[in-house]
N, C-alpha and C positions, 0 to 999 in steps of 0.2 A: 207632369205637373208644371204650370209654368208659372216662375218665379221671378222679380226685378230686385237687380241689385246695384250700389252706389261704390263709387271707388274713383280712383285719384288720377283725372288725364294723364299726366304728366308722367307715370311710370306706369300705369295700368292695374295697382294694383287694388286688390275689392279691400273695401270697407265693412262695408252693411248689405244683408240681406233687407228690402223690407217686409213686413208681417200684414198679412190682413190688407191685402191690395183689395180696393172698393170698386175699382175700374181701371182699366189699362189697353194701351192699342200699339199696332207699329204696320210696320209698311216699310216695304222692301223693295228698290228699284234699282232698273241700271244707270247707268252714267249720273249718277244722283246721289246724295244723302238720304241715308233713310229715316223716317220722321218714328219717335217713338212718346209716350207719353204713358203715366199713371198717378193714381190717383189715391190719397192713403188719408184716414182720420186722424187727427192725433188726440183723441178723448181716452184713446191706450196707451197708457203711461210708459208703457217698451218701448214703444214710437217715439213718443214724446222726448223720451233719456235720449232718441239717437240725434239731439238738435241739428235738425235737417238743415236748418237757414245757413247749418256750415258743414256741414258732411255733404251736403247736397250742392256745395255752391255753386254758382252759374261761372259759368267759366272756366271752372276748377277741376270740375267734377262730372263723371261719367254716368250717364243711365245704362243699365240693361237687361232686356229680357231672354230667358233663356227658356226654353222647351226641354226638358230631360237634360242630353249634355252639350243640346243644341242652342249658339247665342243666337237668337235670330233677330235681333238689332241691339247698334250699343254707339254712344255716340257723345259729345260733350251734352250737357244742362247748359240751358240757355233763357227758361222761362221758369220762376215761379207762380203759379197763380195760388192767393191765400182767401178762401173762404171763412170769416170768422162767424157767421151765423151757423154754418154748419161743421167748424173746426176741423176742415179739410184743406187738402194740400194736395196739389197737382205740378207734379214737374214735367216738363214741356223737354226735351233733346231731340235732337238729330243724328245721323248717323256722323262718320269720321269727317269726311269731303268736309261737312260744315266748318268743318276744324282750317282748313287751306282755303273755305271764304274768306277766314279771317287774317289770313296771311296776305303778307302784298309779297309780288313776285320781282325782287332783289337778293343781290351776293349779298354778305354781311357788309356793310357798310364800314364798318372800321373808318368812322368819323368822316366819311364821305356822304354830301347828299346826292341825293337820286336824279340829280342835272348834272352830276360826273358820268360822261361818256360812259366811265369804266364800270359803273354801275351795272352798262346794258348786259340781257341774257341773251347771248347770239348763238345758235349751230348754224351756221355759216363758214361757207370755205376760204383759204387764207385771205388775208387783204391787207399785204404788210403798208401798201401806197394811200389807205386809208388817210385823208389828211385829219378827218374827226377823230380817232381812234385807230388805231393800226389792228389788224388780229393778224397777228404771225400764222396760226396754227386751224386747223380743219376739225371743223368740231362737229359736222354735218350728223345726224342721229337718223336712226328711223322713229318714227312717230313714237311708237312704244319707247322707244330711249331718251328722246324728250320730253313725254309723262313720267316716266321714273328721274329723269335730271331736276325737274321741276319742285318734286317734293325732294331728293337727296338736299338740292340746294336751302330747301325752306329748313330742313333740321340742320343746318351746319350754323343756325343763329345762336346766339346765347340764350338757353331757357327755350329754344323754341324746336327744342326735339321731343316726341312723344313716341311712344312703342308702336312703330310702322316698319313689318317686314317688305321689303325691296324686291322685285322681282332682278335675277341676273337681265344685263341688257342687250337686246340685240341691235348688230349694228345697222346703220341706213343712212342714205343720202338726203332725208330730206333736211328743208332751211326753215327757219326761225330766226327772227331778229325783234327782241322783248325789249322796249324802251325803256328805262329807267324812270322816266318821268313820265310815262303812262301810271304808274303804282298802280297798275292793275293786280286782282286777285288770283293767290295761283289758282283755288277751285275754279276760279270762271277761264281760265287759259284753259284747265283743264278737260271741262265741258267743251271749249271750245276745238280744242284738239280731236275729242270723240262726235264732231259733227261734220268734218269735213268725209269727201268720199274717200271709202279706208281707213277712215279712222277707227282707233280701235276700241274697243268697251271696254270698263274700267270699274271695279268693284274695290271697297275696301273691306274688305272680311273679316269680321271679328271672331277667334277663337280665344279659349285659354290656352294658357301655357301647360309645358306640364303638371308643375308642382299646384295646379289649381286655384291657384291664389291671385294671378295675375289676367289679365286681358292685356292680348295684343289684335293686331291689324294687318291682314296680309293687302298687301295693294294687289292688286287682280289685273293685267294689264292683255288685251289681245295682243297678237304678236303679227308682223307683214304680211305671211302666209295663212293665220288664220284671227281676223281681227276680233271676229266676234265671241263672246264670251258664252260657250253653249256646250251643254256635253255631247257626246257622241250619243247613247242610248236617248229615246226618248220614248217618253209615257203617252200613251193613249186614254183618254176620256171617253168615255162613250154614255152618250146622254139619251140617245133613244132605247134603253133595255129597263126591261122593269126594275124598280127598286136599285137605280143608279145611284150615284153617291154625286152626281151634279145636280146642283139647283139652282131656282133663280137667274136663269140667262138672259141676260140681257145684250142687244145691240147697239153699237152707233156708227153710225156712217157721214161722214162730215168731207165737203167735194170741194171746200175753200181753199185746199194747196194744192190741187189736182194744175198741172203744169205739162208742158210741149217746150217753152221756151222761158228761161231761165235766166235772171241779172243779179249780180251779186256786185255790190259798191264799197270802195274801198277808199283808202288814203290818198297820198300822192307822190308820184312818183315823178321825178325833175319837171317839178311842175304841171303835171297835166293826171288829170283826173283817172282813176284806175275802176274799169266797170270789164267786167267776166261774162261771158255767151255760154250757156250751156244748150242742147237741142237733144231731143229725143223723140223719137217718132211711132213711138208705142200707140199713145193716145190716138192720134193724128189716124193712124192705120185700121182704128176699130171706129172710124169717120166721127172721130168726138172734132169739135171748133178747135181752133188757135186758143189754147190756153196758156197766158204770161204769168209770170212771180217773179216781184223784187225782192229781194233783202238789204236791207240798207244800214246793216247793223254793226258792219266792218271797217268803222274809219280809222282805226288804228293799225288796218294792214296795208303794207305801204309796198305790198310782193304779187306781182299780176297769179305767179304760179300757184300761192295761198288762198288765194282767193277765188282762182280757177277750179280749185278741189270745193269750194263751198258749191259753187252753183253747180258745180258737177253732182253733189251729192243732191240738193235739191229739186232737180230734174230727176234725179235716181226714185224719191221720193214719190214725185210728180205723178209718177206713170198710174197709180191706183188711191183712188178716194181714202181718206184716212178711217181706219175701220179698227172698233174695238170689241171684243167679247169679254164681257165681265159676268163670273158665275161663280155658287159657292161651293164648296169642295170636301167632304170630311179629313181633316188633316192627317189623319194618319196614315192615310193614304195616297200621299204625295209625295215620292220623291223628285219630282222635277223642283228646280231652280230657276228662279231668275235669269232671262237671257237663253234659257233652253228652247228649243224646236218640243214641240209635242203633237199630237195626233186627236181631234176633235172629229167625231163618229156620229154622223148626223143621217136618222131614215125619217121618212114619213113627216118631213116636217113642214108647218102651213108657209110658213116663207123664207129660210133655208134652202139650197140644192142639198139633195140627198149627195152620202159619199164620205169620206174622208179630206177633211179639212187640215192642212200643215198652217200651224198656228206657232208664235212666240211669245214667252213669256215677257211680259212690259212689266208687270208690278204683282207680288203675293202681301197681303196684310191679314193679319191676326190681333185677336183681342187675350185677357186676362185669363181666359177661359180653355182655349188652346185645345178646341176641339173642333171648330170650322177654317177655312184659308177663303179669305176672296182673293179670287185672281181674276185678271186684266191681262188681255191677250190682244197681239195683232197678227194679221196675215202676214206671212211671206210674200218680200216683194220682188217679185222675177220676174 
């Protein structure tokens, strides 16, 4: 049975169940917030007593859906929409991440502005001769330890802790240096961290606590040796047998980032312009033309080796036409996740190769009903 219910960012705890859900949806991704939504009359005086306009508030207050004891989205309120012809009520949320769009990525400022040096978020190794700023000390992280630095730093503000479990950190050498007067967002650092090559994938999890009364948030972080966020076991689909439990499949194939050669643009570095080469020869060898892609989205990286991991990973991308399977699934019959490898079983089909397909999950959504999953899948790129 699936149910949505209301409760208090800021400690996690549940408020209200709602009653008589009219429509509801969510949608489940990696490196992303997940987007959830439903929809409730209040012509029902139960409803009505639970005055949504502040239980519900935007900002304040948490949506979520749960499946049995499963939360399978849950996330700040951010949208009311109010229907008074039809005396309905639709609250609009996201998943947590949305929560760290809203953050800018700074220490507590303790009455410093963000043009104080000391403001900067550096893992960087010492640099006592620094004449802008000195860093005594080696703060270098590996990626994973920099996505968990990122939000430890955004809860140590006053009022701006929410129930987010931590992963322990592991260590690494890579560098970062976060300007202060960029006020960038840590969600968008954070995306940005899970796109270079290695970067790792990054879920924020919402379960209950024990005592059942609370919701928390596990950060989900890949780790050096294994970035990606995917189980070991994976499930098999098989859609050519009679009375299969897939429907609805559809394709798309889109050849607009297909790439051989690779430029990624950045800041500047003592004055001269910072632009990254990536090459790959995959394409080139199955005699496809000179394919280029720029990205030009990095002017705030002012580190040739950061930005060498972008176009690294962009070529990585490059090597196969961007390709997605989206098909419907009886939910009870799912247990792959998000980020998992699965196995798509294809005979006999008019434009498919027959065989076994190694496919990854990109995105599962459900409605109020909680008996269908669409999933959204890509190929593995090797």
């Amino acid at each position: 049975m699936t149910r949505f219910i209301i409760g208090d960012l800021s400690n996690g705890h549940k408020t209200v169940t709602l009653p008589d859900v009219i429509s509801g949806d969510w949608t489940r991704r990696i490196n992303d917030a997940e987007e959830l939504s439903c929809t409730v009359t209040l012509k029902d005086p139960a409803t009505r007593r639970m005055r949504l306009l502040h239980t519900a508030a935007v900002g304040k207050s948490y949506l979520a859906v749960v499946n049995g004891d499963k939360i399978e989205a849950a996330g700040p309120i951010w949208l009311h929409e109010w229907d008074d012809d039809r005396t309905r009520l639709t609250l609009i949320a996201a998943g947590l991440w949305s929560y760290f769009d809203h953050r800018v990525l700074l220490p507590p400022l303790n009455r410093r502005l963000p043009t104080d040096p000391s403001t900067d978020t550096r893992f960087m190794p010492t640099a006592p001769d620094d004449k802008e700023y000195p860093w005594p000390t080696d703060t270098r992280k590996s990626l994973q330890g920099i996505c968990r630095a990122l939000v430890a730093q955004a809860q140590q503000h006053t009022n701006g802790h929410v129930p987010v479990i931590l992963p322990e950190e592991i260590p690494g050498t890579h560098q970062r240096d976060y300007r202060g007067t960029d006020v960038a967002s840590v969600g968008e650092r954070l995306r940005q961290l899970s796109a270079v090559r290695g970067g790792p994938n990054m879920r924020f999890a919402p379960r209950f606590t024990p005592d059942r009364e609370h919701i928390e948030w596990v950060m989900l972080i890949g780790t050096p040796t294994q970035p990606l966020l995917a189980s070991q076991q994976e499930q098999t689909f098989r859609y050519s047998v009679a009375e299969s439990a897939v429907s609805k499949l559809k394709i798309r194939i889109n050849g607009n980032d297909l790439a051989s050669r690779t430029f990624a643009s950045g800041g500047r570095m003592s004055d001269k312009a910072l632009v990254s080469v990536s090459e790959d020869p995959t394409l080139t060898h199955q005699n496809f033309p000179l394919l280029e892609k720029v990205d030009a989205s990095h002017s705030d990286v002012g580190n040739l080796e950061t930005l060498q991991e972008y176009s690294d990973e962009m070529v990585l991308a490059g090597r196969r036409a961007q390709e997605s399977w989206s098909f419907t699934h009886t939910a009870k019959s799912v247990y792959a996740e998000v980020g998992d490898f699965v196995r798509f079983s294809i005979h006999d089909h008019p434009y498919l190769d027959d065989g076994t397909h190694r496919l990854r999950i990109a995105l599962i959504s459900g409605d109020h009903h909680g008996t269908k999953l669409n999933i959204v899948c890509t190929p593995e790129i090797v």
